[in-house]
N, C-alpha and C positions, 0 to 999 in steps of 0.2 A: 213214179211216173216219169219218163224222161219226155221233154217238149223238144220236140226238131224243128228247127228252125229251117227257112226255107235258107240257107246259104245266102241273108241278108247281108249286102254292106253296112260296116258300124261308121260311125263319122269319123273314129280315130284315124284316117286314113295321113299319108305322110305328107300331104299338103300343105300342112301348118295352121290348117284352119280351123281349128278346131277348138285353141283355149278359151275362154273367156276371161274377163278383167277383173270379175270377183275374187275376192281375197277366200280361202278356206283354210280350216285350224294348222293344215297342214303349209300354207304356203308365205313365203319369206314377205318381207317388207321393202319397200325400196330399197335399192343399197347397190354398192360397188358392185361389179361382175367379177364373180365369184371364181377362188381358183384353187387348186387341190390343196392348197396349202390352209384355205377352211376346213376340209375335210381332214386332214389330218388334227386338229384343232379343235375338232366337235369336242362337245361332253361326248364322256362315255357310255350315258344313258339314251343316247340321242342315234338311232339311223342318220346316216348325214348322206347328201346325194347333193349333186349339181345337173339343174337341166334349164338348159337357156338360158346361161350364165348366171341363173339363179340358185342360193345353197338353200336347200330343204333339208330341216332339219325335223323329223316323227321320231314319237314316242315309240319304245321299244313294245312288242304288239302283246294284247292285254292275253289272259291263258285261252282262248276259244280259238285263235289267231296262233298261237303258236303251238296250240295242240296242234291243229289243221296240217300245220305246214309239217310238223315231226312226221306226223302219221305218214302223210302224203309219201314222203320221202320214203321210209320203211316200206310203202305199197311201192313204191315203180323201185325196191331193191331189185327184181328181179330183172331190168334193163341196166344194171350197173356190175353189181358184185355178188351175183346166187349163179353158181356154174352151173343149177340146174333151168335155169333163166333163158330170155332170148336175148339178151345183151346188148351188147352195142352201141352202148348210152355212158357215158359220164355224167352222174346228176349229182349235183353240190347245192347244199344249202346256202343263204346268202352270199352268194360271190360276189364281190364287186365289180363292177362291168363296167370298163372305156370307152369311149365313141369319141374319138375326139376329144371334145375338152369336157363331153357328156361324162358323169360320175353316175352309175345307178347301180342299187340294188336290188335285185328280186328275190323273194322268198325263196322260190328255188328255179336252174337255171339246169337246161341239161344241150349236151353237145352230142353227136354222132362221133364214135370213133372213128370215122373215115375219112372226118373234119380233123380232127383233135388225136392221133392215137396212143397219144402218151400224154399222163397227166405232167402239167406245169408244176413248175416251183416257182410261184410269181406268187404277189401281193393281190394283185388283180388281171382280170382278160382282157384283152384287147381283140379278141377271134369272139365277134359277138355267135352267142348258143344258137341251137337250132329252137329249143323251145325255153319259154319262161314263165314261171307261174308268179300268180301276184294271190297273196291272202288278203280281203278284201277288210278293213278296218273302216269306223264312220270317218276318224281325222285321216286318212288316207285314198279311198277310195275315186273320189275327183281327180286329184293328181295322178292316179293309177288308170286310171279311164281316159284319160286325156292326153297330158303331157309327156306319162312314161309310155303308154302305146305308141303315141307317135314318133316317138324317137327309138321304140322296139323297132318297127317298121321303115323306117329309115336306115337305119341300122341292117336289117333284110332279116331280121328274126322270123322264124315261116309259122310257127307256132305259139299262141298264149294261150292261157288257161286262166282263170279268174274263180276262184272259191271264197264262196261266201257263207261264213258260218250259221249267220243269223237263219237264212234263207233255206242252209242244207243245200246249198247248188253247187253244180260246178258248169263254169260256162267255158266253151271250148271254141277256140278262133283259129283261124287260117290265114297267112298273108298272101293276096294275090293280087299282083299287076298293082304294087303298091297301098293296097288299100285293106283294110281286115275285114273277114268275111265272120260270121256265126256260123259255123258248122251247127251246133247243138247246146240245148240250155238241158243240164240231167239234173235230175233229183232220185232219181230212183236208188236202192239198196246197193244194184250190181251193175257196172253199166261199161261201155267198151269205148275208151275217149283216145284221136289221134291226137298225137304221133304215137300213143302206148298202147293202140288197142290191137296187140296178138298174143292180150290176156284179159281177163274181166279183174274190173277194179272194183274193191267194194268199200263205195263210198262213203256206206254209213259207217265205216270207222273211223273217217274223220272226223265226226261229232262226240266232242264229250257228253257223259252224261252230266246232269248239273247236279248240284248238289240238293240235297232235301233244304227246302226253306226252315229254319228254324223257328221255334215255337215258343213264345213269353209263357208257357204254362197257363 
């Protein structure tokens, strides 16, 4: 079943007003303001991001999360590199993303060639994407709802997507007149999400199956 949303505002909107002062697994401790030179310095096991001079450092995403994201990818090949495709799209898995002295990562990040028409030889972007998806984790998801939308939006990203594995969702956003709107909450098998809907995507192959519970005999 797909839920449409009536093209509600979400809070994330780029006015700042949005985080709250609670700490979550995901979020740093007091400390200096943070500068890439953390980042380059993370563990290796660690996503490292800067947002609001603060280094967030999450765990690298458990297999439900990074199945999501592979699949995901493989599905919108046909906006990148299938010459039988509508094209048009550069989509890159984790790219690191500049804003400033902003440091982020999204699961995956895609640009309009009309923006972009030759791929980069850079470390990371400074030309923020047209659209970026987030795989939504429990240590993650606050910081992904909150702080990184609203520096998506700021940034003038026109597009997020939000997949939630647990849920089998995918929730589809719009940035307009500064603020992010709901397009649509899908759950459904097959379903047509912008900016890539001039193909039907089928979602439920973002879902692994799980494994059979095992049996003491």
């Amino acid at each position: 079943m797909a839920s449409e949303a009536s093209e509600s505002n979400v809070a994330a909107a780029s006015n700042g007003g949005i985080d709250s002062t609670e700490q979550s697994p995901a979020e740093p401790d007091a400390m200096k303001r943070a500068t890439y030179e953390d980042v380059l310095n993370a563990p290796e096991n660690k996503v490292a991001e800067i947002l609001d001079g603060d280094l967030f450092l999450s765990p690298r995403p458990a297999s439900p999360h990074a199945v999501a994201a592979m699949r995901l990818g493989r599905i919108l090949g046909p906006f990148d590199d299938d010459p039988g495709g509508p094209g048009g799209w550069w989509i890159l898995g984790e790219p690191e993303l500049h804003f400033g002295e902003q440091v982020l990562v999204p699961d995956l990040a895609g640009w309009r060639r009309e923006r972009m028409p030759a791929m980069r030889n850079v470390p990371f972007f400074t030309l923020p994407p047209d659209w970026v998806c987030e795989v939504l984790s429990p240590s993650t998801e606050r910081i992904d709802r909150t702080r990184k939308l609203r520096i998506y939006a700021e940034a003038g990203v026109a597009h997020a997507w939000f997949v939630k594995p647990p849920d089998r969702t995918l929730e589809v956003l719009r940035l307009r007149d500064g603020a992010w709107t709901i397009v649509a909450v899908l759950d459904s098998a097959v379903v047509r999400a912008e900016p890539f809907d001039a193909i039907e995507l089928q979602l439920d192959r973002l879902w692994p199956d799980e494994a059979p519970a095992s049996s003491s005999g």
